[in-house]
N, C-alpha and C positions, 0 to 999 in steps of 0.2 A: 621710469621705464629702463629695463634693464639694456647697456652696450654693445651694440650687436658686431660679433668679434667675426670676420671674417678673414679665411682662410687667406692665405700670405700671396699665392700665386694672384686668388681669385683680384684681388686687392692691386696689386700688380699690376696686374691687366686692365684695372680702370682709370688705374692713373693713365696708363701708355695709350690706352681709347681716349681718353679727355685729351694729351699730349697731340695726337694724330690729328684730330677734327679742330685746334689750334692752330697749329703749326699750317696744314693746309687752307684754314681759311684767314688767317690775321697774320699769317707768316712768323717766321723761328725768333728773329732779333724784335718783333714787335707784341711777342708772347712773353709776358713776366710767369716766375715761378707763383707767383698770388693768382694769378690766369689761372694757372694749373690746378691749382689748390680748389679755388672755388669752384669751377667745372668738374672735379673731380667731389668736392664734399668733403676734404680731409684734411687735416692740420699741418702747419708747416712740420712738426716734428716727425708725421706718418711720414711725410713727403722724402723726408730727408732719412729714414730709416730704408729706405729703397734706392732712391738714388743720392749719390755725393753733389750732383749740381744737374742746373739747365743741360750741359753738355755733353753729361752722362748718359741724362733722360732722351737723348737724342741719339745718341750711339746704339741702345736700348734697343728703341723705338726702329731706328732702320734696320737692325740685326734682327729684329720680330719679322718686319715687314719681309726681308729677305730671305727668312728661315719658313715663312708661310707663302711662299711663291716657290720655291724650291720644292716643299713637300707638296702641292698641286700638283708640282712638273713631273715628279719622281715616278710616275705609273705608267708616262712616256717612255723615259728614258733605259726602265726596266723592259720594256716591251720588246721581247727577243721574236716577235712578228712582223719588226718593220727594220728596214734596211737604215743606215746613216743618213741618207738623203732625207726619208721619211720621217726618223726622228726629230731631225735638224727641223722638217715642214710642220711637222704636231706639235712642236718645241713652243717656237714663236710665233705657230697659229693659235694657241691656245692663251696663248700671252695675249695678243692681240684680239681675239674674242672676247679675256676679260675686260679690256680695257671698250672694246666698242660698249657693248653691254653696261661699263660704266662711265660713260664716255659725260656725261652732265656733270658729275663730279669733277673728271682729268680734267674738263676745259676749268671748271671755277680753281679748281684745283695751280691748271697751269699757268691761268694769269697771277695768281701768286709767288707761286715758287718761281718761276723767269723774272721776277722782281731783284735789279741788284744785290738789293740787302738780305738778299734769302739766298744768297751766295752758298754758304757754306750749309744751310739744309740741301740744297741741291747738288753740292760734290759730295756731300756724307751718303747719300741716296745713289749716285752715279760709283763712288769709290767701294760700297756693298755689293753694288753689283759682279765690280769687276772680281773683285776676292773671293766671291761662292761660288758666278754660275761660270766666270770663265774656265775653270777646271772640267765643271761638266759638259761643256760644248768642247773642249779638250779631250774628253773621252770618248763623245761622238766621234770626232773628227779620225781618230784614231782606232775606233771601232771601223769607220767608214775606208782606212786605207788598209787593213785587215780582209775586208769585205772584197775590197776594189771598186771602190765607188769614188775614192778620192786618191792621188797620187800624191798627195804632198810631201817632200820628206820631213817636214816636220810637226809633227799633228798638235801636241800639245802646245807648243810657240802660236800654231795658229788657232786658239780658240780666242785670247785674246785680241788676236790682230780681227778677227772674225767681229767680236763684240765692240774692238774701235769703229768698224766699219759702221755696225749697225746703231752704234750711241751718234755718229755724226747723222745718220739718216735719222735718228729720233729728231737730234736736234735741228735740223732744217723742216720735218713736219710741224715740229711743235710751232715752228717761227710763221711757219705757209699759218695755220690755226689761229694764233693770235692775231692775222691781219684781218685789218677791215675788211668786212665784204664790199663789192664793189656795190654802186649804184644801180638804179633798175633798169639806167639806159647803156650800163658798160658793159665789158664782156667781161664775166667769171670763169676763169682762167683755171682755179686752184683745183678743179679734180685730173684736168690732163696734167698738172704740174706737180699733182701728190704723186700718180701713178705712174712718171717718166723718172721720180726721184727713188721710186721703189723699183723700181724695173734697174735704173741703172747701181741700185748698191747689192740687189739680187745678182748679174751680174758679176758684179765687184768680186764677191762672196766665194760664187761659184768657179769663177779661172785662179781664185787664190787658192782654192780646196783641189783643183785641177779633178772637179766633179764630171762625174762621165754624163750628167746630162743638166739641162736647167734646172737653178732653185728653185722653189716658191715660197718663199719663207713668207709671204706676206699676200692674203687676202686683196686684192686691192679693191673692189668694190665694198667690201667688207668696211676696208679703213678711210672708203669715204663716207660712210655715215657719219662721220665730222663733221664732215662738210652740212651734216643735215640738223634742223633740229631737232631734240632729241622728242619730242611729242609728238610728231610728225613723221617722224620713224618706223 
């Protein structure tokens, strides 16, 4: 049977698919390059014609992931119909739609990755973020003092400070999620406690932006289908 030679990118991208569905369910430090290899069906020699190491294949792998969240977002941010505010609310509503919609994955997903030893898949993830989208929330912000919808005088300084605010609200929902649910005789706390912690970094956001009116960057009924499971949905 003749060698069925495929194309370099196509090739590529199935290592980086095999890498993804590793990495999120067996986690980064407990994924071998032989993990890889088998999952993916290729040789260590293919392996290594593509990437220099494990660490590469990770750098990779987050700059895909981040380079395909961006180009989703990009029809947003071109949308000279919606004011700053609005973008900023399409922005990270749509983020947050994809994420409910695959919310069965994030949860199996996120008891992984919050695993100590997945340390450093988790800031290679977190440190992508901050280097692509915070320039574009930078150009909002700065579209939006143009506008007059934001008085900050510093627009670009704060798309960053903007995305610190929102990486710590990630980080305290994701902590509310992995806790046990309570028992059938206690009280379940966690949807007034998601929705007081979005409410109060909406806020946050908004007197930092010196925005002329409330944010909504966040769904909140939306993002307690967490709270739900996902069959039942």
């Amino acid at each position: 049977m003749p060698r069925i030679v495929k194309d370099p990118d196509v090739r590529r991208n199935e290592i980086l698919d095999a890498a993804q569905q590793l990495f999120a369910f067996k986690g980064y430090d407990q994924t071998s390059v032989q993990d890889v290899l088998d999952a993916a069906g290729i040789s260590k020699g293919a392996f290594y014609h593509y990437f220099a190491s494990k660490s590469e294949l990770l750098d990779c792998l987050v700059e895909r992931m981040t380079t395909q969240t961006l180009a989703a977002l990009q029809p947003i941010v071109n949308d000279d119909s919606l004011d700053a505010c609005e973008k900023m609310e399409a922005f990270f509503g749509y983020i947050l739609r994809w994420k409910t919609n695959n919310r069965r994955y994030l949860l199996d997903l996120m008891r992984v990755i919050y695993r100590d030893e997945n340390a450093v898949y988790r800031y290679k993830i977190t440190a992508a973020n901050i280097e692509r989208i915070v320039p574009v929330v930078g150009d909002m912000v700065s579209q939006g003092v143009v506008q007059g919808v934001f008085t900050t005088e510093h627009p670009h300084e704060m798309g960053e400070i903007v995305m610190t605010i929102l990486r710590t609200l990630g980080e305290s929902l994701a902590q509310l999620l992995m806790e046990e649910p309570p028992g059938a005789d206690a009280p379940d706390d966690r949807a007034e406690r998601m929705e007081h912690a979005i409410r109060v970094h909406e806020y946050a956001v908004a007197r930092l932006l010196g925005a002329v009116r409330p944010l909504h960057l966040l769904d909140v009924e939306q993002a307690k289908l967490f709270l739900v499971e996902p069959e039942a949905a």
